[in-house]
C-alpha positions as CSV (number, residue, x, y, z in Angstrom):
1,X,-81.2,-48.5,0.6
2,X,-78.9,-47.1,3.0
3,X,-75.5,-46.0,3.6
4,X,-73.7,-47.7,6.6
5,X,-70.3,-45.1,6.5
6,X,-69.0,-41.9,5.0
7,X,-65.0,-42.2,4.9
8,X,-61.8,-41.4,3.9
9,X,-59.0,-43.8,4.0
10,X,-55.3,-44.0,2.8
11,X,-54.0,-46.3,0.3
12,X,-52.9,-48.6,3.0
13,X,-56.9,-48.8,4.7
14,X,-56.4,-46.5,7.8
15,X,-59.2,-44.5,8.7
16,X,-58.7,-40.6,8.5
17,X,-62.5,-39.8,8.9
18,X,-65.4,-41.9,9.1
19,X,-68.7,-41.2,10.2
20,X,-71.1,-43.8,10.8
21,X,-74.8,-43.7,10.0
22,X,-76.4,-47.0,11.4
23,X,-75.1,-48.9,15.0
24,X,-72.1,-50.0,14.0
25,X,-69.4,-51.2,16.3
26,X,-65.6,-49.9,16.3
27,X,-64.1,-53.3,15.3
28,X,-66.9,-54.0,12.2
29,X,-66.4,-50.6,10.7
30,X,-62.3,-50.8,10.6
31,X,-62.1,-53.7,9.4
32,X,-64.8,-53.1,6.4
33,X,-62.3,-49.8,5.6
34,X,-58.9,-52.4,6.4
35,X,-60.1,-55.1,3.6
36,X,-61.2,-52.0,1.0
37,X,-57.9,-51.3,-0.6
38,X,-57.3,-55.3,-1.4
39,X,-60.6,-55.5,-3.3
40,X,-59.5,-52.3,-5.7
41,X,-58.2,-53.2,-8.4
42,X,-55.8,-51.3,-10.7
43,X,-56.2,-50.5,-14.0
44,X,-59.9,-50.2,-14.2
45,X,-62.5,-47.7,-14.4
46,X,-65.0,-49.1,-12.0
47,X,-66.2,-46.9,-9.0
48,X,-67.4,-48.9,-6.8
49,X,-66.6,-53.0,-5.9
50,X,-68.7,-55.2,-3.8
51,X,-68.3,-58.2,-1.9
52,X,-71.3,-60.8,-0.3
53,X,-72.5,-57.8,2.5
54,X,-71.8,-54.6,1.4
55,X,-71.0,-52.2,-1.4
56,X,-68.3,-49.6,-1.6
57,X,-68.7,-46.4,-3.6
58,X,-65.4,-44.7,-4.0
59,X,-63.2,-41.9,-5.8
60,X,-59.5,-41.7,-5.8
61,X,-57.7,-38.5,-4.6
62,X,-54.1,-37.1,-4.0
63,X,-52.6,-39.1,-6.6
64,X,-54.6,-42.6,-5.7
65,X,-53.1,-41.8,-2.0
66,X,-56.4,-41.3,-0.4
67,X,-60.1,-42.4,-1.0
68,X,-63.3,-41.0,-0.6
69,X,-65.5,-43.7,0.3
70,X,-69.0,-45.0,0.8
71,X,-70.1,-48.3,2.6
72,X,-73.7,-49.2,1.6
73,X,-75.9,-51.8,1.7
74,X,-76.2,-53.7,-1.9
75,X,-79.9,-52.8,-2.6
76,X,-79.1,-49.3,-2.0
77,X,-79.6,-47.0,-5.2
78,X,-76.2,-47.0,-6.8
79,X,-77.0,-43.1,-8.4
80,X,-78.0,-41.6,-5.2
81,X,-74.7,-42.8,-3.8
82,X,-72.8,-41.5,-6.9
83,X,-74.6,-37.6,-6.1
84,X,-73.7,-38.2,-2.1
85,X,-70.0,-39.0,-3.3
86,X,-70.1,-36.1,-5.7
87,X,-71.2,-33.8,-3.1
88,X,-69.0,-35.0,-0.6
89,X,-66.0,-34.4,-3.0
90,X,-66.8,-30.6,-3.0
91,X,-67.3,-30.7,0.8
92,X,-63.7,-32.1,1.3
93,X,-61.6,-29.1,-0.1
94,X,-63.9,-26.6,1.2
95,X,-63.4,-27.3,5.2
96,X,-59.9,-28.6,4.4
97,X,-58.5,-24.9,2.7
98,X,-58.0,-27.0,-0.6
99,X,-55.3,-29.1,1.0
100,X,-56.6,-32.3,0.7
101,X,-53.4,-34.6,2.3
102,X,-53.6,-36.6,5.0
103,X,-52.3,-33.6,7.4
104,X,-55.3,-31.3,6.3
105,X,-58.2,-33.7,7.0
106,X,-57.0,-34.7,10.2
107,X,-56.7,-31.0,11.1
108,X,-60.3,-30.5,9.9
109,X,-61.6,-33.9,10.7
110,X,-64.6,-32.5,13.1
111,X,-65.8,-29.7,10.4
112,X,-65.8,-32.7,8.1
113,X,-67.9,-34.9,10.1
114,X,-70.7,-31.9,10.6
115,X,-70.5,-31.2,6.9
116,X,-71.1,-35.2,6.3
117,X,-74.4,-35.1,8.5
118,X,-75.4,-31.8,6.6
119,X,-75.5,-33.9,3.2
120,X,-76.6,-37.7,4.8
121,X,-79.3,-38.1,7.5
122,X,-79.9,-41.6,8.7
123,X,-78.0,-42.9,6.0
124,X,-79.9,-41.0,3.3
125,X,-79.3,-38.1,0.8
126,X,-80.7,-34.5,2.0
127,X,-81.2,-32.5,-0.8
128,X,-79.1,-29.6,-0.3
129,X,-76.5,-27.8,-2.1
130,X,-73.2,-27.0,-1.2
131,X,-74.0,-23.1,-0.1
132,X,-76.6,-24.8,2.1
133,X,-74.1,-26.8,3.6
134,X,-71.9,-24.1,4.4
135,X,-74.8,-21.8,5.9
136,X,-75.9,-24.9,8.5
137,X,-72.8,-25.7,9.5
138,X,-71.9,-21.8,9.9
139,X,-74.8,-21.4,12.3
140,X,-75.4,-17.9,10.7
141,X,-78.5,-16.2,12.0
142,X,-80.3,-13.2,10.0
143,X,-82.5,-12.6,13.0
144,X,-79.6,-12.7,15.5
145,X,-77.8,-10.0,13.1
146,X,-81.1,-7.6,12.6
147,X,-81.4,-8.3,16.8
148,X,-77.6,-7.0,17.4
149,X,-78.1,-4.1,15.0
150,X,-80.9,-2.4,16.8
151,X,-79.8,-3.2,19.9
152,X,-76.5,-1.0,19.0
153,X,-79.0,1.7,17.4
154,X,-80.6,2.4,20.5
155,X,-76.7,1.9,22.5
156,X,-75.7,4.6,20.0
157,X,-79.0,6.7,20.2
158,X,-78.3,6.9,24.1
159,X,-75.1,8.1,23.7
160,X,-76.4,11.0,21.9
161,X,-79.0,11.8,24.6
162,X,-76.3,11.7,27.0
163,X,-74.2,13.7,25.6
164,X,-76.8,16.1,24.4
165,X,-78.0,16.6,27.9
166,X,-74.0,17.2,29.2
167,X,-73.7,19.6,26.8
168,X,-76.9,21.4,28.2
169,X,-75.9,21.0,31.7
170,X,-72.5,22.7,31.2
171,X,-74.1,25.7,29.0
172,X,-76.3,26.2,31.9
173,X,-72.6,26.2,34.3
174,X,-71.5,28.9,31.8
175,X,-74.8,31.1,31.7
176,X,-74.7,30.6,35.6
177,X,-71.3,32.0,36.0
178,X,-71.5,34.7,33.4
179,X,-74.9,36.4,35.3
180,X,-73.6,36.2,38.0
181,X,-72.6,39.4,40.6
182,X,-69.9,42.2,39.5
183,X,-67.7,40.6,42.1
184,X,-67.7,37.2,40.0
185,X,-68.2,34.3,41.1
186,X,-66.4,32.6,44.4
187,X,-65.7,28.9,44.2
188,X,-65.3,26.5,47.2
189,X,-66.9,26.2,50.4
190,X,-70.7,26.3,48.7
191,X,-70.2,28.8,46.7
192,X,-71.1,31.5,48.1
193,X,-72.5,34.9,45.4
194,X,-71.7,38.2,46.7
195,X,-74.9,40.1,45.2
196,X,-72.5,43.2,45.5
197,X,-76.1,45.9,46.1
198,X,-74.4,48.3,48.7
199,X,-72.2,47.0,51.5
200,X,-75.2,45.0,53.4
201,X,-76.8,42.7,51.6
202,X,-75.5,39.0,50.2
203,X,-76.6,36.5,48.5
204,X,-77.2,33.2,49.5
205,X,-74.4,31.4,51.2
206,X,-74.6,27.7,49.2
207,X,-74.8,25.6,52.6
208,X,-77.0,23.3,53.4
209,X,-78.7,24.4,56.7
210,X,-79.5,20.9,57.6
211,X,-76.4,18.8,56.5
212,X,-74.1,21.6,58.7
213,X,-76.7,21.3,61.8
214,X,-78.0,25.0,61.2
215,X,-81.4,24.4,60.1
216,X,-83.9,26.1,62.5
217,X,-81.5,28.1,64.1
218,X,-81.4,31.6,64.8
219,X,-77.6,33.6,64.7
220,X,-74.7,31.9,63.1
221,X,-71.7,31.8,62.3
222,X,-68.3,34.1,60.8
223,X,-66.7,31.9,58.3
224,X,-62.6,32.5,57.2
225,X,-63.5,34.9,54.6
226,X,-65.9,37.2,56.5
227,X,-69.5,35.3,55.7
228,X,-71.6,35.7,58.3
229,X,-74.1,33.1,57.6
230,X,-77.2,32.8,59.3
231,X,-79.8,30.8,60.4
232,X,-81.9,29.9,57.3
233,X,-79.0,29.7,54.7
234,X,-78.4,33.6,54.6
235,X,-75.4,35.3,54.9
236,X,-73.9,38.7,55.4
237,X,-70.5,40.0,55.2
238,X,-69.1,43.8,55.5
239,X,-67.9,45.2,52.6
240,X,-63.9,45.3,53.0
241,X,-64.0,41.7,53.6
242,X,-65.7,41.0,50.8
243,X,-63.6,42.5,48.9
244,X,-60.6,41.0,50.0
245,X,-61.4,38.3,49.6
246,X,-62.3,38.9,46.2
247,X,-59.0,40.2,45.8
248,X,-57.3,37.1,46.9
249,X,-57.4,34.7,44.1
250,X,-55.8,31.9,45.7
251,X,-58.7,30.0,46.5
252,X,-60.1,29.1,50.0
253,X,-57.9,27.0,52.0
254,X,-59.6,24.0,52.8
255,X,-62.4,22.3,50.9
256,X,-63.1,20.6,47.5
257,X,-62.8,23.3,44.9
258,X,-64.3,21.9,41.8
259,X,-63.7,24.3,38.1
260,X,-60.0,25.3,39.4
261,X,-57.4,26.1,37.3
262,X,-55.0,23.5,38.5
263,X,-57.7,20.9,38.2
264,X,-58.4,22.2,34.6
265,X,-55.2,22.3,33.6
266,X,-54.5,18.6,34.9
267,X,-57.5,17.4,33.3
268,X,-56.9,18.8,29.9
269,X,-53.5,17.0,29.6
270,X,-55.8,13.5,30.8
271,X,-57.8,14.0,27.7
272,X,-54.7,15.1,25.5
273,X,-53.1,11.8,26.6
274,X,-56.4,9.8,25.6
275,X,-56.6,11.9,22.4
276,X,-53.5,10.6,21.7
277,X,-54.1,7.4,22.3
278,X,-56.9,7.1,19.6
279,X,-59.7,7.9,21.7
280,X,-62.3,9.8,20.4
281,X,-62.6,13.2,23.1
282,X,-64.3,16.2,22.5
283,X,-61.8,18.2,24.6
284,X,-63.5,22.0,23.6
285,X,-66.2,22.3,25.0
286,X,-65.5,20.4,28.5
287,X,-62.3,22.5,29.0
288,X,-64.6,25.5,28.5
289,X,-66.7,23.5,31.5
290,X,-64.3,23.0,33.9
291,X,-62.3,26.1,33.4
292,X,-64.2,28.9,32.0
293,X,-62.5,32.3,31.9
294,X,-63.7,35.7,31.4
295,X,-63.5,37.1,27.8
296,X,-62.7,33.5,26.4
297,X,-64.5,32.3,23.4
298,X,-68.1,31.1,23.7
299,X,-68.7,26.9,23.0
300,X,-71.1,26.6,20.2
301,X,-75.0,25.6,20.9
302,X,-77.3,23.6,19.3
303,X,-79.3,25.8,16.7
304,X,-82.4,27.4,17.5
305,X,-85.7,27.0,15.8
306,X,-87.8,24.3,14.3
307,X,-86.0,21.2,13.1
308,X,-87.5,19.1,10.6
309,X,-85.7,16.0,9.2
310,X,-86.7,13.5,6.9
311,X,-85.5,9.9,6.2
312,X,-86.1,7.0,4.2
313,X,-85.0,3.4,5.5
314,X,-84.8,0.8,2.3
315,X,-85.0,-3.0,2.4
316,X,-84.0,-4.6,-1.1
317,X,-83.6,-8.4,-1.8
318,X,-81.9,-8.3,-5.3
319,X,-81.8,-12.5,-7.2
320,X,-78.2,-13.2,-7.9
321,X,-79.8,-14.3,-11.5
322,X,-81.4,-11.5,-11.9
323,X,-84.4,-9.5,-11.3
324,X,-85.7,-8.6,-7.6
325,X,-87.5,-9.5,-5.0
326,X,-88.9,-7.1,-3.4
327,X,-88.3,-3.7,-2.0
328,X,-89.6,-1.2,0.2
329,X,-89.4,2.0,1.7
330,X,-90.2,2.8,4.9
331,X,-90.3,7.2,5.2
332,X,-90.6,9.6,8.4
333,X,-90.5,13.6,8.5
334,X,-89.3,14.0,12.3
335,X,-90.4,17.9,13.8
336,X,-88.1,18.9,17.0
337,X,-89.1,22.6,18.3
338,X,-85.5,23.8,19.5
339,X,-86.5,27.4,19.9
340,X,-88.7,29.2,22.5
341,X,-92.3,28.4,22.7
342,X,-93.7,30.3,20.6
343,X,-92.3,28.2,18.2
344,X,-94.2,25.6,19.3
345,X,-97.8,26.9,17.6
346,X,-96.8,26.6,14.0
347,X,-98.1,24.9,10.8
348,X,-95.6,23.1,8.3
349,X,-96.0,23.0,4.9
350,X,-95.1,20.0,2.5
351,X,-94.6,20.4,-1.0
352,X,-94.6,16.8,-2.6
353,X,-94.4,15.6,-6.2
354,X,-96.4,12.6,-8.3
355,X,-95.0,10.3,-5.9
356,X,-97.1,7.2,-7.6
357,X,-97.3,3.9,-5.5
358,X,-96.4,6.1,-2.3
359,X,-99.2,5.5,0.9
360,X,-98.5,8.6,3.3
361,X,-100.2,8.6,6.9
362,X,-100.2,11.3,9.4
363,X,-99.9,11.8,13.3
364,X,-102.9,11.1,14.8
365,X,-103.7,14.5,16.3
366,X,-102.4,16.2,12.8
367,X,-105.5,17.6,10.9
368,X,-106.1,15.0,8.2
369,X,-108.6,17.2,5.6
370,X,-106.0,20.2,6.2
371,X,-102.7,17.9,5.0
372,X,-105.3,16.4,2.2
373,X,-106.9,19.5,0.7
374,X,-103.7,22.1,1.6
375,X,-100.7,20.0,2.0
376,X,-100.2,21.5,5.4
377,X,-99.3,19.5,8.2
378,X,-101.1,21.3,11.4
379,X,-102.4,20.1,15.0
380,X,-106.2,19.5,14.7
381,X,-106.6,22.1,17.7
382,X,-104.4,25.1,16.3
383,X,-104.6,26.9,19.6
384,X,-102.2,23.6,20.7
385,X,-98.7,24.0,20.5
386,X,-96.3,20.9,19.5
387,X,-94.5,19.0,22.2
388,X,-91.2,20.6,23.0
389,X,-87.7,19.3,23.5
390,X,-87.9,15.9,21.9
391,X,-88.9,14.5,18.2
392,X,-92.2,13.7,17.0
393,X,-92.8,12.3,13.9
394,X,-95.6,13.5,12.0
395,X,-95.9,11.9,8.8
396,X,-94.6,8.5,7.3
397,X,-95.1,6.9,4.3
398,X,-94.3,3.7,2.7
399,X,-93.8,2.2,-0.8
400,X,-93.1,-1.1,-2.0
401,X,-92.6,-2.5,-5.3
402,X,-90.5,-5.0,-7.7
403,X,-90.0,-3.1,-10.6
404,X,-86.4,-3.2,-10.6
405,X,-86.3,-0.2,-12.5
406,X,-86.9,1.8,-9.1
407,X,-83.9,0.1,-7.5
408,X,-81.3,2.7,-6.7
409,X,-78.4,0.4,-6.9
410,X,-78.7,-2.6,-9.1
411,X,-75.7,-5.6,-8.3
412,X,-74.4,-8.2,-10.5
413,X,-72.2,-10.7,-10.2
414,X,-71.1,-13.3,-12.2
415,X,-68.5,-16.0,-10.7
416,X,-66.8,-18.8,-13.2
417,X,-64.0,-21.5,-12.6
418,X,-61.3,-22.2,-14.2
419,X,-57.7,-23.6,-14.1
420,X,-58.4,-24.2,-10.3
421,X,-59.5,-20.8,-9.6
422,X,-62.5,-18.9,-8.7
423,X,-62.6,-16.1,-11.1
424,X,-65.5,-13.8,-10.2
425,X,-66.9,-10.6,-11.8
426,X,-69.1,-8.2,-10.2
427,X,-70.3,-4.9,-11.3
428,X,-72.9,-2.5,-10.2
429,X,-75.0,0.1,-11.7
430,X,-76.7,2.7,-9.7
431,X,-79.7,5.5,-10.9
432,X,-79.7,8.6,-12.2
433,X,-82.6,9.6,-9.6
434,X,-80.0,10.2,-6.7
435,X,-76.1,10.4,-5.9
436,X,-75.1,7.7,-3.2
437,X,-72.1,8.5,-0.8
438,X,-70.0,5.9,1.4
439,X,-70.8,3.0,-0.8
440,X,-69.6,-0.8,1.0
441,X,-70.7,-3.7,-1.2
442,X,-69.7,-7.0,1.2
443,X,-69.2,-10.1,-0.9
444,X,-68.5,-13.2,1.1
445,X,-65.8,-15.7,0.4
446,X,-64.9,-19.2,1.5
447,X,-62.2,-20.0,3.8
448,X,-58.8,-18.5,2.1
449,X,-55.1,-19.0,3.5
450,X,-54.1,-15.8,1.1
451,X,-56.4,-12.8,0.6
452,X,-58.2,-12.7,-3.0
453,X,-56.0,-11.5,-5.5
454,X,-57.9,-8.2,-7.0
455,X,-57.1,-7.5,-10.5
456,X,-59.8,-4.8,-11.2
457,X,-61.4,-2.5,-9.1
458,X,-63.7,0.8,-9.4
459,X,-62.4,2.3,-6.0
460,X,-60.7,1.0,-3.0
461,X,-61.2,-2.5,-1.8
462,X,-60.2,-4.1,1.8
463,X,-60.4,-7.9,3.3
464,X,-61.8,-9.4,6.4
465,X,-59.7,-12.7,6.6
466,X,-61.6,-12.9,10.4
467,X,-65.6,-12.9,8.7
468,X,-64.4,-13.7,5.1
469,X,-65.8,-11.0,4.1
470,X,-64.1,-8.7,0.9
471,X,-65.5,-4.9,1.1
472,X,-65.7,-2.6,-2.2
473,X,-66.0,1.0,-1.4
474,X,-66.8,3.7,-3.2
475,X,-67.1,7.0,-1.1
476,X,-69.5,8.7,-4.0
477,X,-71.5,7.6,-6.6
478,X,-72.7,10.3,-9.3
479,X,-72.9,11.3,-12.6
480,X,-69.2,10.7,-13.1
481,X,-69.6,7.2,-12.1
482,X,-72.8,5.4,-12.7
483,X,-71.2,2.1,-13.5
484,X,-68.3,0.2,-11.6
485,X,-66.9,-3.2,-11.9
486,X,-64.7,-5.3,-10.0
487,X,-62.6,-8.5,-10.5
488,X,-61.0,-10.7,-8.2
489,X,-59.7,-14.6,-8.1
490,X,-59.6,-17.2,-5.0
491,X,-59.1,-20.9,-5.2
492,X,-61.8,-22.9,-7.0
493,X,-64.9,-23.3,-4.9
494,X,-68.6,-23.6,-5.6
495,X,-70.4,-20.5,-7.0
496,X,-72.8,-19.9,-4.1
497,X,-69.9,-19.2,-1.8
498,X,-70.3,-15.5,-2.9
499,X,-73.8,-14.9,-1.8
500,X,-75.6,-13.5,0.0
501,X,-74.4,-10.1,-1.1
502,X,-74.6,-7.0,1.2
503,X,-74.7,-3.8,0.5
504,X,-75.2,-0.4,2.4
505,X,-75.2,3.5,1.4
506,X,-76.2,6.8,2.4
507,X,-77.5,9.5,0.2
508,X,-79.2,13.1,1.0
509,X,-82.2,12.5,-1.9
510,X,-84.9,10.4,-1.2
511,X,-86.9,8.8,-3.6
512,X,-90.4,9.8,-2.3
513,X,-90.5,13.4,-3.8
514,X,-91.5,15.2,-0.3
515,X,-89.6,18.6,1.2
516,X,-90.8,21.7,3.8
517,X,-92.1,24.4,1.5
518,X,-92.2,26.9,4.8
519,X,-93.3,27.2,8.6
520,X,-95.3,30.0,9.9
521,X,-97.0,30.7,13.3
522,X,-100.8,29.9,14.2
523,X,-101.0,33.1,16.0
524,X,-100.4,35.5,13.1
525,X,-99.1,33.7,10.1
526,X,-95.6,34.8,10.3
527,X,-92.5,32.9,9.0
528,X,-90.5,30.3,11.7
529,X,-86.9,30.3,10.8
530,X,-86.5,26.4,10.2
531,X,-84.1,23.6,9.0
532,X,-83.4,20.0,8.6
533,X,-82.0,17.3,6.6
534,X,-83.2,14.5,4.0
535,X,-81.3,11.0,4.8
536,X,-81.7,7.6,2.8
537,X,-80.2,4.2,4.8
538,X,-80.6,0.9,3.9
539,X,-81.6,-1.2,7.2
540,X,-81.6,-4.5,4.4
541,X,-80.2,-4.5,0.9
542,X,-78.9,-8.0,-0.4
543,X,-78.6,-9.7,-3.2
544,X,-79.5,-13.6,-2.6
């Protein structure tokens, strides 16, 4: 019970594709598929013929043109063949784009042969369906993706850090330069900051003693502009060459001068070009950087205070028949102290609804009985202040369920075929508990020469033809628009083609009923000026 070949063959016996599934030599198996199209006889109804060795199972296509064939043994099961054949015969138009000549499976004749070995292993039936198929031979790794997307989290979170901190390092530049001397600031040759107290006394001169040899030594040296800069790093200067220098604005004449207007100007029109270009380049606040001038404007800062954010990750698995899975939600309240440090001895208080199925868990140093009994979130040791500078999350809590009633965003879709196309229907229907903003629901689709042809949609729509992959989008879902439907139409192919279904959103409610009722101070119970965010995400929301 075995089948020796999986084939197709033209009308005249030549062999398009044909996969062998038992040692068979070249000569043996070309001229079982040569002597096939004598023993078909027209006119009859039969599916299959057989001779004194072997068996062939067959189905006509293009016209009686082509044949799908099968060359078994004769004691193999005769209906098993007939459900490899009939699985084959959806297999055939799917890797071929529908065009099922001779042209199309010689262009797809490798995709073909992996999709044949998918469906028969040593000359036997696996029992798989066709969206199995597809997924095997498509390699497609849920691990690999969930791998890439963290990987790019903390890529992304990086760049955040970094350019937190460069914004930090240039607002110190600016501070700098604005307390500096009355005479200003001179750029170029160290840097040198004329204190300006009486005609004597300067401040110090920006070399490095021991790069420039003049560590140790006592004396020194007059510089161009009148510095006389002495042995540890000091330097002196009388008071009319001070100030003219200060008068010429020039610039010194030899040296790197880094912050110049030249350099600022030429740099600006660098970032203009990029900017024009597509790039994305904050240009505002490093012009104000390199070329800060007296009486310009001042470049925004982060906010000061305590910053508490809160946000709700959500993995869903959805059934494309109906019903769900399983979902959960995974919740943090993230406390960043951003102002000075006496901000940093403060208790938080949590207001927090019924929240029924909901398991909270605290920090480890937060004082457990006070967050039980109170509701207030403080350090065990109240004469401790919080860490400063960088988040600390301290509470989480977690809820899982399948009552699909709790699902934000229910997904249904309902595919059909007929006339030769794919007609499918999919609609979705989201909660009253929250509003949902930038809204993508990915639906997959097979191979297509053409995009789908849309004829309904609740929003605006786009197509990957690269990752076969058609995106609905809807930037908000509220009250205006609870329910939203789609319709679209691609050649006739198998139903489980259009699954898994992904979906992602954002949304400033959570469903764990938790928000910061105030902050106050340890020290004397006084109020912390405070602020913050709620965010839901979905890290995993599919329907399978």
């Amino acid at each position: 019970m075995v089948v020796l070949a999986a084939s197709v063959v033209t009308k005249g016996g030549k062999a398009l594709v044909s996969r062998q599934y038992v040692p068979m030599t070249r000569i043996r198996i070309e001229g079982l598929l040569a002597a096939f199209p004598k023993l078909v006889s027209t006119g009859t109804q039969h599916t299959y013929v057989e001779t004194e060795n072997v068996r062939y199972v067959y189905t006509p296509m293009e016209q009686g043109q082509l044949y799908l064939l099968l060359v078994t043994n004769k004691t193999s099961n005769i209906l098993e063949d007939l459900d490899i054949l009939r699985l084959l015969g959806k297999v055939l138009p799917e890797y071929t784009q529908q065009q099922t000549d001779e042209e199309g499976i010689s262009r797809a004749a490798f995709d073909l042969i992996f999709a044949f070995d998918e469906v028969i292993a040593l000359g036997h039936k696996e029992n798989v369906t066709m969206s199995q198929v597809r997924t095997f031979t498509e390699m497609d790794s849920h691990e690999e993706k969930l791998h890439k997307m963290i990987v790019q989290s903390k890529i992304n979170d990086t760049k955040d850090v970094m350019k937190r901190k460069a914004l930090e390092i240039d607002k110190s530049k600016i501070d700098k330069g604005a307390g500096g001397s009355r005479y200003g600031r001179m750029d170029g040759m160290g840097g040198v900051g004329v204190s300006g107290m009486g005609g004597g006394g300067m401040g110090g001169s920006g070399y490095d003693d021991d790069r420039y040899g003049m560590g140790g030594r006592s004396g020194g040296y007059e510089d161009e502009l009148g510095y006389r800069v002495g042995g540890f790093g000091g330097a002196s200067m009388s008071r009319p060459k001070a100030e003219e220098a200060i008068k010429s604005q020039a610039g010194p004449t030899r040296g790197l001068k880094l912050g110049g207007p030249k350099g600022g100007t030429n740099t600006n029109k660098f970032l203009a070009s990029l900017a024009a270009e597509g790039e994305d380049v904050a240009m505002s606040m490093e012009s104000l950087a390199i070329n800060p001038k007296p009486g310009g404007g001042v470049p925004a800062v982060a906010q000061d205070g305590v910053s508490l954010k809160i946000e709700e990750k959500l993995n869903v698995t959805l059934k494309k028949d109906g019903g769900i899975e399983g979902m959960e939600v995974q919740g943090t309240m993230m406390l960043e102290i951003r102002g000075g440090e006496e901000d940093a001895f403060i208790r938080v208080g949590v207001a927090t609804g019924a929240n029924e199925g909901f398991q909270f868990k605290t920090h480890p140093n937060i004082d457990k009985q006070l967050h039980a009994e109170q509701g207030i979130l403080g350090l065990k040791d109240p004469n401790r202040p919080f860490p400063m500078g960088s988040p600390l999350g301290i509470l989480k809590w977690r809820y899982q369920t399948r009552d699909e009633s709790a699902v934000p965003l229910a997904i249904n879709c309902w595919p059909s075929v007929s006339g030769g196309e794919s007609f499918v229907s999919i609609e979705y229907e989201a909660s009253d508990r929250m509003d949902l903003h930038n809204v993508v629901i990915s639906i997959p689709l097979p191979p297509l020469r053409d995009p789908p042809q849309v004829n309904q949609v609740d929003g605006d729509f786009n197509y990957d033809g690269r990752r076969n992959v058609l995106r609905w989008e809807i930037q908000m879902i509220d009250r205006s628009n609870r329910n939203g439907s789609m319709e679209f139409a691609v050649p006739a192919t198998d139903g489980g083609n259009f699954f898994p279904i992904s979906v992602d959103f954002t949304s400033k409610q959570t469903l764990c009923d938790v928000r910061v009722a105030e902050v106050t101070r340890t020290t004397d119970g006084s109020s912390v000026k405070h602020f913050g965010e709620s965010t839901v995400v979905c890290e995993s929301y599919q329907v399978v």
